[in-house]
C-alpha positions as CSV (number, residue, x, y, z in Angstrom):
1,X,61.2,-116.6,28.4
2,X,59.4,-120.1,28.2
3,X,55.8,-120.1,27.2
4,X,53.4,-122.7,27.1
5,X,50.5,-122.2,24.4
6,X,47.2,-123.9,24.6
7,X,45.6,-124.2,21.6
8,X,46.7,-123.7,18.0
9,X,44.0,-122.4,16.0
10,X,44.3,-118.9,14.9
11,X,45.6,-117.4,17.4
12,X,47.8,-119.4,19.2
13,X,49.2,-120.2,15.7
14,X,50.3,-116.8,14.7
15,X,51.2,-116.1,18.7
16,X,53.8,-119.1,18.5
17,X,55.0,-117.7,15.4
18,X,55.7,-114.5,17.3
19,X,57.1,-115.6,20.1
20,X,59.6,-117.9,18.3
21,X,60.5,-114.6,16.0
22,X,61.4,-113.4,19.2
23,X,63.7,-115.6,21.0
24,X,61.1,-117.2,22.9
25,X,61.2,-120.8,24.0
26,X,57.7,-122.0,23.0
27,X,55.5,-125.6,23.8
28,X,52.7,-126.0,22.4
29,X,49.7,-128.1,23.5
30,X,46.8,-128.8,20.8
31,X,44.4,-131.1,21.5
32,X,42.9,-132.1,18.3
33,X,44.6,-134.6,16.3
34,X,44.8,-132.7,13.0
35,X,45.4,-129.1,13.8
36,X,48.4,-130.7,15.7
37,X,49.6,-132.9,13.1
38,X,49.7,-129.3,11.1
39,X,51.3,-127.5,13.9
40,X,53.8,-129.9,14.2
41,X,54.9,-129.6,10.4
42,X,55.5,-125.6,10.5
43,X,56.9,-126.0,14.4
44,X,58.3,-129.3,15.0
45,X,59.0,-131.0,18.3
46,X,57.5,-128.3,20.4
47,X,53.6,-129.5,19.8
48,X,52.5,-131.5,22.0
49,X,49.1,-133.4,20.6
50,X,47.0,-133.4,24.0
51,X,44.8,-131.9,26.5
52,X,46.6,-128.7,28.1
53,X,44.1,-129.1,31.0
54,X,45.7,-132.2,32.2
55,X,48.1,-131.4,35.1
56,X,50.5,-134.8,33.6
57,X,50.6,-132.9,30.0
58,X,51.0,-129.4,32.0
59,X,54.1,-131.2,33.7
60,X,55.6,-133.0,31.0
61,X,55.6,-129.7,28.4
62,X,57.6,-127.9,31.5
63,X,55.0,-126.0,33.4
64,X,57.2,-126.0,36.7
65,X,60.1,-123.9,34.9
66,X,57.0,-122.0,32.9
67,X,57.4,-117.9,32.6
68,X,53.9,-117.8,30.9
69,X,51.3,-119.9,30.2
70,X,48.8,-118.6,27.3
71,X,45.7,-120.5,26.7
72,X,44.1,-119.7,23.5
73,X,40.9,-122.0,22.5
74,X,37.7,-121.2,21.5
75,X,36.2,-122.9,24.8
76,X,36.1,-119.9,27.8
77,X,35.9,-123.1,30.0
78,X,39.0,-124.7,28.9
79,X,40.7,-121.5,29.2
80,X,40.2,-120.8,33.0
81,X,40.9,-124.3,33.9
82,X,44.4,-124.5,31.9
83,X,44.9,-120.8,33.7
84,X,44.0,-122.4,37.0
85,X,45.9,-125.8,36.7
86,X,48.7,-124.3,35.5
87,X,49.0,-120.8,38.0
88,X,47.5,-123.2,41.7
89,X,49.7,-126.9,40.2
90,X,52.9,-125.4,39.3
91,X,52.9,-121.9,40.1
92,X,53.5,-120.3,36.9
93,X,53.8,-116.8,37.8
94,X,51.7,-115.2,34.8
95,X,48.3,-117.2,32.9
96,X,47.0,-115.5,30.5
97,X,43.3,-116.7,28.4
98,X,41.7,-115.5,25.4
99,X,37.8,-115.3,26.5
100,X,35.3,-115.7,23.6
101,X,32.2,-113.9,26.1
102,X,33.0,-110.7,27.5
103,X,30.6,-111.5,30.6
104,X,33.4,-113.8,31.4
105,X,35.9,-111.4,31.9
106,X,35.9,-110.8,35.5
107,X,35.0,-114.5,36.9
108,X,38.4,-115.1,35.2
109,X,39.8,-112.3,36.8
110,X,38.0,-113.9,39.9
111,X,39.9,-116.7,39.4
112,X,43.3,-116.4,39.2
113,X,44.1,-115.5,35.5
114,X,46.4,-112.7,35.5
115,X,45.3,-111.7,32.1
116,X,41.8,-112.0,30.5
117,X,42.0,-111.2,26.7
118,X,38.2,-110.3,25.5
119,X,38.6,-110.5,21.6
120,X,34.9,-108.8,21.2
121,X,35.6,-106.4,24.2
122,X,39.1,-105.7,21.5
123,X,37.6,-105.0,18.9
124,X,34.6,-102.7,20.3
125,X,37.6,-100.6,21.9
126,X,38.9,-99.4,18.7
């Protein structure tokens, strides 16, 4: 499967990790400077230092042959529009966003986003 991350704090970190461990073909797409710089020493040539909302970037790190796209920043905002731009640009059949604010939830749903990942609603659950 190829999967495009955006983001690589902590959890798009230890999600590329996981989807390399399995046989994954993995991008990444960080757009600060340093946590790229750092990405790209434990992952290589897959991180791509830039903004994941940019339909050029989205094209360039393979978005038209994407399986799933995961965006995983701390900004709700940034989230929907990587979802959007990637699922409406290129057709990527599953987007998938990590929402900080629960309220969120189902304007992403709304949306487009296949998959709206509420860490608080996560952690209430169990």
């Amino acid at each position: 499967m190829y999967v495009i991350v955006i983001g690589c704090g902590k959890i798009g970190y230890h999600l590329t990790r996981a989807l390399l461990a399995s046989g994954n073909e993995v991008v990444v797409i960080e757009r600060d400077a340093h946590r790229a710089e750092t990405a790209t020493e434990e992952f290589g040539s897959i991180v791509v230092a830039s903004d994941g909302t940019e339909p050029t970037v989205l094209s360039e790190a393979g978005a038209k042959r994407c399986d799933v796209l995961i965006s995983t920043t701390g900004q709700d905002a940034t989230n929907l529009v990587a979802c959007q731009v990637a699922k409406w640009s290129f057709d990527v059949a599953r987007v998938i966003a990590v929402v900080t604010d629960p309220d969120h939830v189902p304007l992403f749903k709304t949306l487009g986003v296949d998959v709206a990942v509420s860490t608080t609603e996560l952690i209430l659950s169990h």
